[in-house]
N, CA, C and O atoms as a GROMACS GRO file, in nm:
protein
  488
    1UNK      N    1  -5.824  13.965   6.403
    1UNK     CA    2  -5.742  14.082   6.414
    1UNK      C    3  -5.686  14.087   6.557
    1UNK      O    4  -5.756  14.050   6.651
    2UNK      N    5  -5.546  14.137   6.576
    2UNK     CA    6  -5.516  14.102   6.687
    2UNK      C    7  -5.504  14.242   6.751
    2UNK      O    8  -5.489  14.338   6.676
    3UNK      N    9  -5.510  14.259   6.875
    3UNK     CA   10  -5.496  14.357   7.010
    3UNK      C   11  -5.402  14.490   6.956
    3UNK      O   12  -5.454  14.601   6.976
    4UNK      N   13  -5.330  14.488   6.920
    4UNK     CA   14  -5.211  14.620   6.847
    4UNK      C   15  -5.267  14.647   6.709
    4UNK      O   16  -5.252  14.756   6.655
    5UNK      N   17  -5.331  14.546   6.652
    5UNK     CA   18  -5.422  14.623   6.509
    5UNK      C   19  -5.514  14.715   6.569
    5UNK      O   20  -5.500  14.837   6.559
    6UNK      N   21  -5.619  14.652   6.640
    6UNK     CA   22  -5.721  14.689   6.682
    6UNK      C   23  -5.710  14.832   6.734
    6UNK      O   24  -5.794  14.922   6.720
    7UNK      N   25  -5.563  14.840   6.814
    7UNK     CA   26  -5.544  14.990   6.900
    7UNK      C   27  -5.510  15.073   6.813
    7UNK      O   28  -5.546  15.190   6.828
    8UNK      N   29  -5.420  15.027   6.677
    8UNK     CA   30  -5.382  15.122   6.605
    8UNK      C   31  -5.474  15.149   6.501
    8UNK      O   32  -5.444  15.248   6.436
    9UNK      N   33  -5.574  15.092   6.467
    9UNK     CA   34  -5.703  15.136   6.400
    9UNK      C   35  -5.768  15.219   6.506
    9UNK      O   36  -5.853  15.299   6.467
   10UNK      N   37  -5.751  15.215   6.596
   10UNK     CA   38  -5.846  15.340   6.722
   10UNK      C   39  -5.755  15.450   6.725
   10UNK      O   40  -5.792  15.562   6.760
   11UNK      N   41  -5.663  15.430   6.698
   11UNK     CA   42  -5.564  15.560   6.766
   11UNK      C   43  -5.629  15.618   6.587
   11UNK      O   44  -5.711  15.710   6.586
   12UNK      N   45  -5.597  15.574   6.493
   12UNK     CA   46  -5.599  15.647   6.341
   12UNK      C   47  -5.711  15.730   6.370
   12UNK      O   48  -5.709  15.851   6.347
   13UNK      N   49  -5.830  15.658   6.430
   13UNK     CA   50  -5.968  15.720   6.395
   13UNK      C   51  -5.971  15.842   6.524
   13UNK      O   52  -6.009  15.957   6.504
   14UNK      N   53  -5.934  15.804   6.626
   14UNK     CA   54  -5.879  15.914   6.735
   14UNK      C   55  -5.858  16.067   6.703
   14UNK      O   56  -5.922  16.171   6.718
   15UNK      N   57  -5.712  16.023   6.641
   15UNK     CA   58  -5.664  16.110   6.585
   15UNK      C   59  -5.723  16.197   6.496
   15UNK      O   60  -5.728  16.315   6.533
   16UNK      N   61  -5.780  16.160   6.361
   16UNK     CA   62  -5.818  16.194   6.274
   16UNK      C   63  -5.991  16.271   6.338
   16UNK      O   64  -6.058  16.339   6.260
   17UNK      N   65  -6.049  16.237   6.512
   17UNK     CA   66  -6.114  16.312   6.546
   17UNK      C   67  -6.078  16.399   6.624
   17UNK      O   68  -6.169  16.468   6.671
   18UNK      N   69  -5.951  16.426   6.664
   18UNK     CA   70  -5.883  16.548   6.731
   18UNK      C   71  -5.840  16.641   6.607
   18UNK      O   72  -5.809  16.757   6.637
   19UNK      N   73  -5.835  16.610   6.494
   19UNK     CA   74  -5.784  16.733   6.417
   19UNK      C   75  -5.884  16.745   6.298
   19UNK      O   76  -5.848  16.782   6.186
   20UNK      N   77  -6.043  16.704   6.336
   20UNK     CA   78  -6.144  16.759   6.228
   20UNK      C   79  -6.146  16.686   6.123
   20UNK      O   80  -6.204  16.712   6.018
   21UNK      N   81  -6.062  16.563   6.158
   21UNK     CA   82  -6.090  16.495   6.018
   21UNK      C   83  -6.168  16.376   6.013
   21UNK      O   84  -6.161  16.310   5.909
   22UNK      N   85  -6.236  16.339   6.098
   22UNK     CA   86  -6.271  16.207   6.140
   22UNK      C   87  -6.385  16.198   5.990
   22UNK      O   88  -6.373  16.119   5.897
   23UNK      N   89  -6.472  16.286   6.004
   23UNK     CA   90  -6.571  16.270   5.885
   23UNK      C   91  -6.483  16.196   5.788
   23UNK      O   92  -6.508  16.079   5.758
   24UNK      N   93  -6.368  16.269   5.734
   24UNK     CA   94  -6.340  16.197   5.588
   24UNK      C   95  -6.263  16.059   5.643
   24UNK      O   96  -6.207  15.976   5.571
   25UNK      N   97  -6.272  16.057   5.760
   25UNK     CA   98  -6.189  15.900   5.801
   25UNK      C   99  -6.304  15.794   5.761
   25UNK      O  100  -6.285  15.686   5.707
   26UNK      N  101  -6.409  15.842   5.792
   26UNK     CA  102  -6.504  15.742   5.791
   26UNK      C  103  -6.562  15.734   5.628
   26UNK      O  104  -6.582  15.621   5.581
   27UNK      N  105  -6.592  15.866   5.538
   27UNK     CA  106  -6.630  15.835   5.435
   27UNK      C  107  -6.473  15.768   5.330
   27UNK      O  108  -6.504  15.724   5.219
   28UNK      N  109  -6.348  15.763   5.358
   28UNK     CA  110  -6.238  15.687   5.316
   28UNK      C  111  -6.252  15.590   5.370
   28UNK      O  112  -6.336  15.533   5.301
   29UNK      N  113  -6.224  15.516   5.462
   29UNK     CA  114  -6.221  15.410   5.551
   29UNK      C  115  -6.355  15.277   5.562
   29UNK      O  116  -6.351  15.170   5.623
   30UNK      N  117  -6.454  15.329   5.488
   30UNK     CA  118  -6.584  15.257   5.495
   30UNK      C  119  -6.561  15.124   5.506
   30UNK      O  120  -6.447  15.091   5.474
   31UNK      N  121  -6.646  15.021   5.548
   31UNK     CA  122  -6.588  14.881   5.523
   31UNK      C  123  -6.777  14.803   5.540
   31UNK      O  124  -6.889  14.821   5.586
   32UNK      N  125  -6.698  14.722   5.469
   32UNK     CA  126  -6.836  14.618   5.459
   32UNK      C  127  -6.827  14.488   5.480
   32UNK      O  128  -6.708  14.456   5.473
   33UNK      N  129  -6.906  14.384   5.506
   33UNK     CA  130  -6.866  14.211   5.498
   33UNK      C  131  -6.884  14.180   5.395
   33UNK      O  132  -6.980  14.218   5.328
   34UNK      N  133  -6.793  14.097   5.355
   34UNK     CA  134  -6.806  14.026   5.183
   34UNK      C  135  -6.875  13.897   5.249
   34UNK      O  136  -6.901  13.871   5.366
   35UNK      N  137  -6.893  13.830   5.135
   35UNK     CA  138  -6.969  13.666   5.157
   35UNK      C  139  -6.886  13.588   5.232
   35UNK      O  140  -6.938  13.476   5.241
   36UNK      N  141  -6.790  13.593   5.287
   36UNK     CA  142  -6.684  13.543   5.414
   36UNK      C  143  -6.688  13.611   5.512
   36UNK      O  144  -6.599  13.606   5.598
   37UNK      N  145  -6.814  13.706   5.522
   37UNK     CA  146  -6.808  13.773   5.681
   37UNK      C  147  -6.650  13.835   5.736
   37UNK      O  148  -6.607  13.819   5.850
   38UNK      N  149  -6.579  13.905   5.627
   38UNK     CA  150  -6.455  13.919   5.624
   38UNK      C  151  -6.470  14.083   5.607
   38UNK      O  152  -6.497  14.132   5.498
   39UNK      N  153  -6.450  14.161   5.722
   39UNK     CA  154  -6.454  14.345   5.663
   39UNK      C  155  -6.363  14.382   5.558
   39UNK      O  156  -6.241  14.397   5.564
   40UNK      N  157  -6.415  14.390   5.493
   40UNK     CA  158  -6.324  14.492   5.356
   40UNK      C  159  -6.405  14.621   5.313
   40UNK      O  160  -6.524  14.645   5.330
   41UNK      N  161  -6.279  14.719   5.236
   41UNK     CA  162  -6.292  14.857   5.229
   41UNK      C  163  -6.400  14.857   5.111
   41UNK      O  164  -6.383  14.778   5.018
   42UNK      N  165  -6.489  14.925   5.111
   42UNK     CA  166  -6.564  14.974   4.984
   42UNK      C  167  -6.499  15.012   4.908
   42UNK      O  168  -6.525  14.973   4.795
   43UNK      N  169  -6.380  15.106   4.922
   43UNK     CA  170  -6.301  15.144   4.823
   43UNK      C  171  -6.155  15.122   4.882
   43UNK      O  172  -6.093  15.188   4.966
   44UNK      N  173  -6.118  14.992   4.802
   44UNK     CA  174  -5.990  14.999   4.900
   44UNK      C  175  -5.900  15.138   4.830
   44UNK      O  176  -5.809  15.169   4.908
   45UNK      N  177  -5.902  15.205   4.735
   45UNK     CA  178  -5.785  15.296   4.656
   45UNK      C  179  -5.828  15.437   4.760
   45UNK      O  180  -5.737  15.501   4.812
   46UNK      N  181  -5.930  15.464   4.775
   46UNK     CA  182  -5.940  15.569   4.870
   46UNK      C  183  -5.900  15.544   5.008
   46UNK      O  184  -5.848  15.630   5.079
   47UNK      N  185  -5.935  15.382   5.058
   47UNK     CA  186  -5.863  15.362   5.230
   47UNK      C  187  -5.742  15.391   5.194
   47UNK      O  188  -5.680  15.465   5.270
   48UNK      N  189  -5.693  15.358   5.108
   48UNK     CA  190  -5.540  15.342   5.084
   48UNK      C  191  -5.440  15.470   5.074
   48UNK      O  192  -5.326  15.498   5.112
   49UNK      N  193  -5.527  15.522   5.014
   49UNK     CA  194  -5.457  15.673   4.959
   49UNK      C  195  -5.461  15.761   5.117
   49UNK      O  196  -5.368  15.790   5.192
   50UNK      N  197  -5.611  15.788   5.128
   50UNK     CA  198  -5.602  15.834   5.326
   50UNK      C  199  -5.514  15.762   5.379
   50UNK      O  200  -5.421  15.835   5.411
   51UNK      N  201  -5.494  15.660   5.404
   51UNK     CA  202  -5.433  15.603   5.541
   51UNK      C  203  -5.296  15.640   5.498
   51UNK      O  204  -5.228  15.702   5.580
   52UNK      N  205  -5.246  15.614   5.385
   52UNK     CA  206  -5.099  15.657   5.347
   52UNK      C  207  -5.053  15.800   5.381
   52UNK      O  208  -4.939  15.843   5.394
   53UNK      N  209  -5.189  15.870   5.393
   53UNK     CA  210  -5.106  16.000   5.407
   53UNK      C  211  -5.170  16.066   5.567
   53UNK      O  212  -5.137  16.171   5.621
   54UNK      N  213  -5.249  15.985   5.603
   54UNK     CA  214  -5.262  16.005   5.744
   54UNK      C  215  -5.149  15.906   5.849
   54UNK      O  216  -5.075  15.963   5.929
   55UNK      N  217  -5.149  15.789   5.837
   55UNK     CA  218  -5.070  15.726   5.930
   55UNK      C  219  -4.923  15.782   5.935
   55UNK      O  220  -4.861  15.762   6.040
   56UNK      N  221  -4.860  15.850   5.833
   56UNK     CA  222  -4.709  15.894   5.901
   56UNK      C  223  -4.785  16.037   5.972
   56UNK      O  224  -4.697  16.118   5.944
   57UNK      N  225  -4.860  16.093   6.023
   57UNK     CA  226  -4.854  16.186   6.075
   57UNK      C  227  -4.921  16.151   6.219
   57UNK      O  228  -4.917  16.233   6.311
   58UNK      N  229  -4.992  16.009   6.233
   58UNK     CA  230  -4.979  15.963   6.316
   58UNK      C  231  -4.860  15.875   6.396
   58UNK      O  232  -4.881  15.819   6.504
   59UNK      N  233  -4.804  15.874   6.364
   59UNK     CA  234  -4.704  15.799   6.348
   59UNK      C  235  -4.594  15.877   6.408
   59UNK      O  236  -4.506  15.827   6.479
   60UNK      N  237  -4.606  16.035   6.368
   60UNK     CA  238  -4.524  16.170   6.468
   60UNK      C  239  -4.574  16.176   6.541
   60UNK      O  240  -4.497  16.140   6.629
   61UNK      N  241  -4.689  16.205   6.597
   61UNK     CA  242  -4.738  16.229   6.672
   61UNK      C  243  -4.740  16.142   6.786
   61UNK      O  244  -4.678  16.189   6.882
   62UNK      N  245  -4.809  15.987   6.812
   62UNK     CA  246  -4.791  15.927   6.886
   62UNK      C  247  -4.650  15.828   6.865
   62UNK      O  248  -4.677  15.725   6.927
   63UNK      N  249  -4.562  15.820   6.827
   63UNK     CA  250  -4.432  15.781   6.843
   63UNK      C  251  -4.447  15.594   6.881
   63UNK      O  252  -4.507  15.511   6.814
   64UNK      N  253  -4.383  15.577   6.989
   64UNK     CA  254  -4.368  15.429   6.966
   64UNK      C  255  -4.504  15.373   7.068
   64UNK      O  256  -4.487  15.263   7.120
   65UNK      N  257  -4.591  15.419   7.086
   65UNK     CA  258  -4.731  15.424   7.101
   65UNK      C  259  -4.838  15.325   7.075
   65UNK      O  260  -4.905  15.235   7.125
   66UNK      N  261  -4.800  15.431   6.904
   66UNK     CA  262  -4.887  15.371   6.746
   66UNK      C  263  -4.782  15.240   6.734
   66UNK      O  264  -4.839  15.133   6.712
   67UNK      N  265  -4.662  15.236   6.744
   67UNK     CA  266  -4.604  15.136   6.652
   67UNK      C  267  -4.585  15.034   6.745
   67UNK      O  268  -4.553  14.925   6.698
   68UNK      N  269  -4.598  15.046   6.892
   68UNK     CA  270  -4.631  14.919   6.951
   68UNK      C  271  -4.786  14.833   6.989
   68UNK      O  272  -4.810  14.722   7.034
   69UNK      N  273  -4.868  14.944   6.947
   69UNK     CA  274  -5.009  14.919   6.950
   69UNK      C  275  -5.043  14.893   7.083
   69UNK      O  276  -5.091  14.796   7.141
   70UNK      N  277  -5.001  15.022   7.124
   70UNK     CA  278  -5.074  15.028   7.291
   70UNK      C  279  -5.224  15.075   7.264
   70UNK      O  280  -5.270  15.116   7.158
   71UNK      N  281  -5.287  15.060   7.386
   71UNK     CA  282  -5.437  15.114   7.391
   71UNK      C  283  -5.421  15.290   7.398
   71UNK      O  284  -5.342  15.360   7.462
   72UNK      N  285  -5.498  15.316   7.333
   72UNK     CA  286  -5.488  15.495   7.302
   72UNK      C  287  -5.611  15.537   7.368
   72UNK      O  288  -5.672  15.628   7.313
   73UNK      N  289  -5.670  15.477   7.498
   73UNK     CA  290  -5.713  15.516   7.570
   73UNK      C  291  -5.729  15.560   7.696
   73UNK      O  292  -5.818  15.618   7.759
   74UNK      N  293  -5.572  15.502   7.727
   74UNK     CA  294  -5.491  15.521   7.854
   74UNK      C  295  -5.357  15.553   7.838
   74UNK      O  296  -5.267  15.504   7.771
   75UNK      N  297  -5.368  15.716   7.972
   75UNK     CA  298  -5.252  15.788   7.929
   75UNK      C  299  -5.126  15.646   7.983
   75UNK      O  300  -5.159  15.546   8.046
   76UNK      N  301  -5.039  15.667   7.954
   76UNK     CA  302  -4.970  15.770   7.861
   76UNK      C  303  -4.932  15.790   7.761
   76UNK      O  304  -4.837  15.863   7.733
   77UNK      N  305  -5.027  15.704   7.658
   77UNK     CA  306  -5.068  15.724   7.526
   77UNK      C  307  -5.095  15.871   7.514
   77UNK      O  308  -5.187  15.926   7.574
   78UNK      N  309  -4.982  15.954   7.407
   78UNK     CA  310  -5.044  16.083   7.310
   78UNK      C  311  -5.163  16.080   7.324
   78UNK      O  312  -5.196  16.170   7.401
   79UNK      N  313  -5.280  16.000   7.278
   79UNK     CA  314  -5.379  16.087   7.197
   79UNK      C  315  -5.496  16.037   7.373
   79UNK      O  316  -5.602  16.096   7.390
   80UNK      N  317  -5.465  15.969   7.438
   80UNK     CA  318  -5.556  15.977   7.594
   80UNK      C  319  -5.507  16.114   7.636
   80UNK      O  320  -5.598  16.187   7.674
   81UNK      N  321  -5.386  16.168   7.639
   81UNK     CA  322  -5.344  16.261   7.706
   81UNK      C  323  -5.411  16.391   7.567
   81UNK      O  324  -5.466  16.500   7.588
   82UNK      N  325  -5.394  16.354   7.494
   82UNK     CA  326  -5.439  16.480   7.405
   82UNK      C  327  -5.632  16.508   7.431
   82UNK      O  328  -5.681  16.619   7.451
   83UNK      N  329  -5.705  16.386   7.424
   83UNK     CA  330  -5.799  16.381   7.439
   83UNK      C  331  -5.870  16.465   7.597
   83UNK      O  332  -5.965  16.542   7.615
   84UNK      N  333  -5.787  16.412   7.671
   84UNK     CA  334  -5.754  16.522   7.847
   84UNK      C  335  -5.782  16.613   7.794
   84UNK      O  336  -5.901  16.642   7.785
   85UNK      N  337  -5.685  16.695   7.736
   85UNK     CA  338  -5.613  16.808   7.783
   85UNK      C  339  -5.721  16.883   7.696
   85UNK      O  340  -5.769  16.982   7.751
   86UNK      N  341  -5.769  16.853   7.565
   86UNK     CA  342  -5.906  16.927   7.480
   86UNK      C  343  -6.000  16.905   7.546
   86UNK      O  344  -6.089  16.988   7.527
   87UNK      N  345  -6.034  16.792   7.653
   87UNK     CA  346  -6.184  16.804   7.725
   87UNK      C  347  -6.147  16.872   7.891
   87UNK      O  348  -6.218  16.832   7.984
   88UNK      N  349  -6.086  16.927   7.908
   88UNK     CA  350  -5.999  16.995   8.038
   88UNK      C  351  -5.994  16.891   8.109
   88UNK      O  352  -6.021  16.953   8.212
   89UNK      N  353  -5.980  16.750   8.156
   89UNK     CA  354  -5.952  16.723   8.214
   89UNK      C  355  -5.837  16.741   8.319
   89UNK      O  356  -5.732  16.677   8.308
   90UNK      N  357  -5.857  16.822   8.414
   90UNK     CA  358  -5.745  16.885   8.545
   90UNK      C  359  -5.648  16.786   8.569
   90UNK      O  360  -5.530  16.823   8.574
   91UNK      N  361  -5.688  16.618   8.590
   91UNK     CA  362  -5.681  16.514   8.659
   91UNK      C  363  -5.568  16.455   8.582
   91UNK      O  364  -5.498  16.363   8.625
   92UNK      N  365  -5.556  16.503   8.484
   92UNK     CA  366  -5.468  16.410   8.353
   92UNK      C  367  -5.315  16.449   8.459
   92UNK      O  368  -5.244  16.368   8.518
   93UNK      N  369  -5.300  16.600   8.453
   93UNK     CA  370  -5.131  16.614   8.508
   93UNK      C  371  -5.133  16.521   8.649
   93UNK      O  372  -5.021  16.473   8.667
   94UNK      N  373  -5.220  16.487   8.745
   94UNK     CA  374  -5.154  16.409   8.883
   94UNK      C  375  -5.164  16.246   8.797
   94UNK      O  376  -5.074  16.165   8.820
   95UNK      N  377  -5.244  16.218   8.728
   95UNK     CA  378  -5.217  16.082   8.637
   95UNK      C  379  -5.095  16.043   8.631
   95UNK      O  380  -5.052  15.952   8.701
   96UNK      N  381  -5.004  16.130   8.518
   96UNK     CA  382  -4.856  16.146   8.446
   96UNK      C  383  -4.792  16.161   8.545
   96UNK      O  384  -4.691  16.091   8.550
   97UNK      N  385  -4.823  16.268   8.683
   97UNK     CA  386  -4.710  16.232   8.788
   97UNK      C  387  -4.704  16.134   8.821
   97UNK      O  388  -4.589  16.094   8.835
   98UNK      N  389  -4.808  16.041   8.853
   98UNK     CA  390  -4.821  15.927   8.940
   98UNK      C  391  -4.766  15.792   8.830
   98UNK      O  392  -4.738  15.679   8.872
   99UNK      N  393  -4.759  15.824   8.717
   99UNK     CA  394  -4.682  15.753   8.639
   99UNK      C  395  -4.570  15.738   8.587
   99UNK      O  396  -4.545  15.646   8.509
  100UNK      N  397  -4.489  15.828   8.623
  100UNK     CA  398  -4.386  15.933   8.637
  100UNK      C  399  -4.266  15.951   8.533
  100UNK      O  400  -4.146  15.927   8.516
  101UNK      N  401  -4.449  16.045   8.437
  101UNK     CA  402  -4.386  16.138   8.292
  101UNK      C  403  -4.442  16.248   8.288
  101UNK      O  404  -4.501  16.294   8.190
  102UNK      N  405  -4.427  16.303   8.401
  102UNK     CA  406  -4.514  16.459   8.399
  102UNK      C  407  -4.483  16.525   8.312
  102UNK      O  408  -4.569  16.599   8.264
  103UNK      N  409  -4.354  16.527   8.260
  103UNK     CA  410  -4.303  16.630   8.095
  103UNK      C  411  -4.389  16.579   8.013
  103UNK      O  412  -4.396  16.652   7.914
  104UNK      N  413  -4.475  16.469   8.003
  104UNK     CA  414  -4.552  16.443   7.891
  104UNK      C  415  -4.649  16.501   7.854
  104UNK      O  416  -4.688  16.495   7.737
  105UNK      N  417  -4.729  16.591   7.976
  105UNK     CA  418  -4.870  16.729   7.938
  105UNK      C  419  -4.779  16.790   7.868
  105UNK      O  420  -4.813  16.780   7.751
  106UNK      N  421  -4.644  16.869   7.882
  106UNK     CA  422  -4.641  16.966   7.767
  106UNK      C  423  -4.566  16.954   7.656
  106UNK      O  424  -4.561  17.030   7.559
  107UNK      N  425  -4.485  16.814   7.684
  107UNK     CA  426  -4.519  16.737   7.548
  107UNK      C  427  -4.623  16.739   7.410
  107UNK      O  428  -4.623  16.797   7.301
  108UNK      N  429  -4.705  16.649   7.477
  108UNK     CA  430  -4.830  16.664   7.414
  108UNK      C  431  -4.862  16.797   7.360
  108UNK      O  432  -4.840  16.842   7.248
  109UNK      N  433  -4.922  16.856   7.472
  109UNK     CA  434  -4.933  17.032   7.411
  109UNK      C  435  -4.866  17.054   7.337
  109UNK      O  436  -4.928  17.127   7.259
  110UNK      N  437  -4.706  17.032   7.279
  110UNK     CA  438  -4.662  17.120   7.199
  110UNK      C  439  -4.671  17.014   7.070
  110UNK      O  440  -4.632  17.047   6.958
  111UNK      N  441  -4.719  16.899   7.096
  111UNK     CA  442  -4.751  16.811   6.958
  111UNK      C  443  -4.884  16.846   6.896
  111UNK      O  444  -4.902  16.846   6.774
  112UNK      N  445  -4.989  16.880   6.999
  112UNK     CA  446  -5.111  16.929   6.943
  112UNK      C  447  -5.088  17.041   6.871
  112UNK      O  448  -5.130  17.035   6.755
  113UNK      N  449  -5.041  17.131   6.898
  113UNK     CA  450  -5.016  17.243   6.793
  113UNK      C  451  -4.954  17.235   6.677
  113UNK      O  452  -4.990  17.311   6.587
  114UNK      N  453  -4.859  17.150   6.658
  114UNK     CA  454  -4.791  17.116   6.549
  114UNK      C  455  -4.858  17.090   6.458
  114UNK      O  456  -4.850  17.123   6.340
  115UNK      N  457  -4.986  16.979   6.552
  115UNK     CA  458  -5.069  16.906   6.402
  115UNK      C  459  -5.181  16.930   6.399
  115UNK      O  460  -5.265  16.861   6.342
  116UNK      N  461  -5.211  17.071   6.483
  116UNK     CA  462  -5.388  17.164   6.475
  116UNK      C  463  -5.497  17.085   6.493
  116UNK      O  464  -5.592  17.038   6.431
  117UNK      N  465  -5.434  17.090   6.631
  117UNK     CA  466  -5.535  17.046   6.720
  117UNK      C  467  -5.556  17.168   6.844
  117UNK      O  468  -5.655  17.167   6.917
  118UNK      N  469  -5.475  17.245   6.853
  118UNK     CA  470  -5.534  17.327   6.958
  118UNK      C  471  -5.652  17.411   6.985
  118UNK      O  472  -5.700  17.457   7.088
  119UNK      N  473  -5.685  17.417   6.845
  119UNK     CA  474  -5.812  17.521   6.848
  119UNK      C  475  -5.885  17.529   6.947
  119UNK      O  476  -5.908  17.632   7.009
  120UNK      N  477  -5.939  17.391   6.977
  120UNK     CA  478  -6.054  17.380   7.074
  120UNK      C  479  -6.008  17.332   7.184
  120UNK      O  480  -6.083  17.314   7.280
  121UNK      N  481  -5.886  17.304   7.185
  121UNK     CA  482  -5.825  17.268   7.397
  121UNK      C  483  -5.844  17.390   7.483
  121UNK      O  484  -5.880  17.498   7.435
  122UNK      N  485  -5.813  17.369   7.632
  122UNK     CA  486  -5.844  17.472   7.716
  122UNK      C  487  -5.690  17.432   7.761
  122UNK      O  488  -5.635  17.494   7.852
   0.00000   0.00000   0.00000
């Protein structure tokens, strides 16, 4: 699996733990080794059905992000900056200046609300 799968399977599961859904990411998403030491879905019709209707909303959310398969653990990846801004990280806005997309904190902010995640940010 290569480096942009890998990120965009992290950003899905990310995501899907910024907006309360991670539980059913994991009971959809399950995976096991077959006799080729090869991960496959326990159920591929349930990965399938979740991911179809989760990935376009990832897909709004982090923009060309997800679809270039950057690491979603460094801003100025959406969901690093979303992940900030719900654990207060102060430090995130001189980050984005020093990278210089400071419109991207309220960016973000106004993407977290869209897709209910604000509940629990500060």
């Amino acid at each position: 699996m290569n480096m942009e799968t890998v990120n965009r399977n992290r950003t899905i599961s990310l995501y899907c733990m910024l907006t309360g859904r991670y539980h059913e990411y994991c009971s959809k998403c399950a995976m096991r080794m077959d006799e080729h030491r090869h991960a496959r879905y326990i159920s591929e019709r349930d990965a399938d059905e979740f991911l179809a209707y989760i990935t376009p909303a990832v897909e709004r959310f982090c923009g060309d992000s997800f679809a270039k398969g950057l690491n979603p653990d460094t801003p100025p990846h959406p969901i690093a900056i979303a992940i900030a801004i719900r654990h207060g990280r102060s430090a995130i806005r001189d980050t984005l200046a020093k990278l210089g997309c400071p419109g991207e904190l309220n960016r973000v902010w106004e993407l977290m609300k869209a897709h209910g995640m604000e509940r629990e940010a500060e």
